[in-house]
VEXDREN-2710 file (C-alpha; in Angstrom, 1 decimal):
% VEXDREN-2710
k/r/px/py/pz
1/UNK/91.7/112.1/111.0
2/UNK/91.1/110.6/114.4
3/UNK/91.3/113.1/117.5
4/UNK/95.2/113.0/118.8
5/UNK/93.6/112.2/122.2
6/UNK/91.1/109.8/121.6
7/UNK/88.0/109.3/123.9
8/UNK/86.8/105.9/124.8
9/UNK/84.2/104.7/122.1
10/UNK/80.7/104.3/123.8
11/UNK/79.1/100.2/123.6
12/UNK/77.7/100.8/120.0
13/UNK/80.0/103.0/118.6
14/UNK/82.5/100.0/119.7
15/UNK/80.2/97.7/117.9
16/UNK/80.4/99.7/114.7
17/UNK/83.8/100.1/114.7
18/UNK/84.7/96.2/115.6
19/UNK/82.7/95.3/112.4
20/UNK/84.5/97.9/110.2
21/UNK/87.8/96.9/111.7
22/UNK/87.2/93.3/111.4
23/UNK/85.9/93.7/107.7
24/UNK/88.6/95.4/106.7
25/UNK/86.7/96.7/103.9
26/UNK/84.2/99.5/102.9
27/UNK/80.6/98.7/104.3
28/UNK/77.4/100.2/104.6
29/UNK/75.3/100.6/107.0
30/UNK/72.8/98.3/106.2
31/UNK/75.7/95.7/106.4
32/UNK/76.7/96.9/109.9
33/UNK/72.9/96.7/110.8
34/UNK/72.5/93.6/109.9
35/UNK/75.3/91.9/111.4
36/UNK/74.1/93.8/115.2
37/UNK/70.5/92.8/114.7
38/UNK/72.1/88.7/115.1
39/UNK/72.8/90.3/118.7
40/UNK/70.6/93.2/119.7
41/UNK/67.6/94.7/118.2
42/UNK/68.4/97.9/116.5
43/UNK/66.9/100.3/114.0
44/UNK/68.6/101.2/110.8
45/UNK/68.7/104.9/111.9
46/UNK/70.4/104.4/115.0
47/UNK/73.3/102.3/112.9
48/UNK/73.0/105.2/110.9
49/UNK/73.4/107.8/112.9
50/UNK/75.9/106.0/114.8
51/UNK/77.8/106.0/111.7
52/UNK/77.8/109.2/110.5
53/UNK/78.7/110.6/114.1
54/UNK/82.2/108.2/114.0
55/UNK/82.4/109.7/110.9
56/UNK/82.3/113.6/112.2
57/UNK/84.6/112.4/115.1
58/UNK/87.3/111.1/112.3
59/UNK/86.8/107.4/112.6
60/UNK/85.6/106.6/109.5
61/UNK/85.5/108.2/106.1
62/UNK/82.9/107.7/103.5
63/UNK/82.2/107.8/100.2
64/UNK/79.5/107.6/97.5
65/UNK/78.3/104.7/96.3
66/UNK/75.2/104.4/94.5
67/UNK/72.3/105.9/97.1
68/UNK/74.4/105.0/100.4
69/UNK/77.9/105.5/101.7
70/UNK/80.1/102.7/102.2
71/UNK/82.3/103.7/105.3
72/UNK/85.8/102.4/105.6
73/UNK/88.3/102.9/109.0
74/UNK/90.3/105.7/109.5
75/UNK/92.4/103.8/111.5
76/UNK/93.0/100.0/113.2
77/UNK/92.1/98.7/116.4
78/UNK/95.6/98.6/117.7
79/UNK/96.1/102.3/117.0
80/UNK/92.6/102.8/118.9
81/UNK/94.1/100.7/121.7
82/UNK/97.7/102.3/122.0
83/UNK/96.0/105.9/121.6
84/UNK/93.8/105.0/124.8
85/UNK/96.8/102.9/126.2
86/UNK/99.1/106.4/126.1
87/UNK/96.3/108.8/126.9
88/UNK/95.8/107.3/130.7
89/UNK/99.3/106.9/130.8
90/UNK/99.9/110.2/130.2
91/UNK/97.7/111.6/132.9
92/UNK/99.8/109.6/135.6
93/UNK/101.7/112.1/138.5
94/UNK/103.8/108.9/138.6
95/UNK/104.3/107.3/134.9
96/UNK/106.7/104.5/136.3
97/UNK/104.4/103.4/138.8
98/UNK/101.3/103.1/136.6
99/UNK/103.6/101.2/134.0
100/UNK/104.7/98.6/137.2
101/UNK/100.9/98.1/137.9
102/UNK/100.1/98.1/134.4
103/UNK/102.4/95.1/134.3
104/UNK/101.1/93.4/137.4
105/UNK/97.2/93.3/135.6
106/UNK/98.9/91.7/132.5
107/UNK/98.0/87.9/131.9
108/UNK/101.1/85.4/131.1
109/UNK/100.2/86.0/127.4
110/UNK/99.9/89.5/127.4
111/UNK/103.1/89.7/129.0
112/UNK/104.9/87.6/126.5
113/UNK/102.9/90.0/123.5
114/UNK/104.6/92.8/125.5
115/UNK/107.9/91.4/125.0
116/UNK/107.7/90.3/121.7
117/UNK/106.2/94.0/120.9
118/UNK/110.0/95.5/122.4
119/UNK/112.0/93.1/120.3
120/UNK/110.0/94.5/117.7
121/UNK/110.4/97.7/118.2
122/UNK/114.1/97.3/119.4
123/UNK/114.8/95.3/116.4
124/UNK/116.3/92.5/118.5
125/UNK/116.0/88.7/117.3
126/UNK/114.0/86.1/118.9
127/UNK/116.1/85.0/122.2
128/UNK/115.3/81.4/121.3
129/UNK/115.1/80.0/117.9
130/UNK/113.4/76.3/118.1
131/UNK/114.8/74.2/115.9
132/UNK/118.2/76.0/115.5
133/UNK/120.8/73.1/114.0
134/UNK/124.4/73.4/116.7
135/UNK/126.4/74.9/114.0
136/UNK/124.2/78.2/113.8
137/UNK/124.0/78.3/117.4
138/UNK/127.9/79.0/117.8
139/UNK/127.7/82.2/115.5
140/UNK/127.8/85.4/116.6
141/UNK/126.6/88.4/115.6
142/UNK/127.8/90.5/118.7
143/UNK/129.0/94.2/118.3
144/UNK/127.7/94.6/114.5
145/UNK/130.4/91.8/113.3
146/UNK/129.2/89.7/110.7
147/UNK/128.1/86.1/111.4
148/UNK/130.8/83.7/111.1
149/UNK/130.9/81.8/107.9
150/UNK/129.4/85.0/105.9
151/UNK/132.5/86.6/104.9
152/UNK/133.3/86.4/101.1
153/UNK/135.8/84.9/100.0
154/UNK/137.9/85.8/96.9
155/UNK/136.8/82.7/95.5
156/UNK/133.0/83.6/96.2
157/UNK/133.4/87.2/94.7
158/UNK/134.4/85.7/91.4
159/UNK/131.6/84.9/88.7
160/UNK/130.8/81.5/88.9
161/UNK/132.0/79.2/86.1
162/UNK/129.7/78.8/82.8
163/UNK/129.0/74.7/82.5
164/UNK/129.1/74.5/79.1
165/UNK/127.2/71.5/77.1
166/UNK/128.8/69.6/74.5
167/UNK/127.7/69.8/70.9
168/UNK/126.0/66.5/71.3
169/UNK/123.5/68.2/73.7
170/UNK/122.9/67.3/77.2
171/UNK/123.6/63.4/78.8
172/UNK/121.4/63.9/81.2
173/UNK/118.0/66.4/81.8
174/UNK/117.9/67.3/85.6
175/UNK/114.4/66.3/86.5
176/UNK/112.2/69.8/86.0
177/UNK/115.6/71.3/83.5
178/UNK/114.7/72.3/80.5
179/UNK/115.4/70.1/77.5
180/UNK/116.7/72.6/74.9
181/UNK/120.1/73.4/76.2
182/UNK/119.7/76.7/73.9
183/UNK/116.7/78.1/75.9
184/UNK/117.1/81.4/77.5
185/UNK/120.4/82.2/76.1
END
């Protein structure tokens, strides 16, 4: 299990790991060594040993396979980044303040993946649906009540009648209907 309080990962432990994450499936290390050598010149015992540290620190697990291990994460990038995120936040004398300055880094975008991450978490709707027809934009769902229109009626609590076929069999056969008016009964 990943530390509680995470430290930052070093440059090629990060490099590891953003393989494994992106993967999304159990490697090896020869895989993960040969993706880095496109980039950097590396030995396989430093991807190695790389590996098998994230996996003492909790990062990874790993299991058997063959005569190598094939390493899959502990946990996702997101985590990583929230963990990190919360552990400096934490440390603040003044959380508020690091939160408003926070905010004042954050690009346009981040700020909008901030609020979408609140609705998210609040469980709200969008605040704008885009193509939303005028009829559904005069519901309301306000104070738990139902949207208007959804309330049953008696008439749509009752079973719905059975169309039955005359003897003759079917007139017509709805285009993709099945032919034999006896299937599935």
């Amino acid at each position: 299990m990943v530390n509680a309080v995470p430290r930052q990962l070093g440059d090629l432990e990060d490099a590891v790991m953003t393989r494994v994450w992106q993967w999304n499936r159990p490697v090896t290390v020869r895989e993960v060594l040969e993706d880095l050598q496109r980039e950097r010149s590396i030995a396989y015992t430093t991807v190695m040993t790389v590996m098998d540290n994230l996996h003492q620190k909790g990062w990874v697990r790993r299991e058997v396979a063959g005569r190598a291990y094939r390493y899959t994460a502990v946990s996702t990038r997101a985590a990583y980044a929230a963990a990190l995120m919360n552990e400096a936040w934490s440390k603040s004398d003044n959380p508020a303040a690091a939160l408003v300055a926070f905010f004042g880094m954050m690009s346009t975008d981040q700020r909008a993946a901030l609020e979408d991450a609140v609705r998210m978490v609040r469980g709200d709707r969008p605040e704008v649906v885009p193509e939303e027809s005028p009829l559904e934009s005069t519901q309301s769902t306000a104070e738990g009540l139902p949207e208007a229109g959804t309330e049953e009626t008696p008439e749509e609590t009752q079973e719905e009648p059975v169309q039955e076929v005359p003897e003759e069999g079917p007139q017509e056969v709805a285009e993709g209907a099945d032919s034999d008016p006896g299937a599935g009964r």
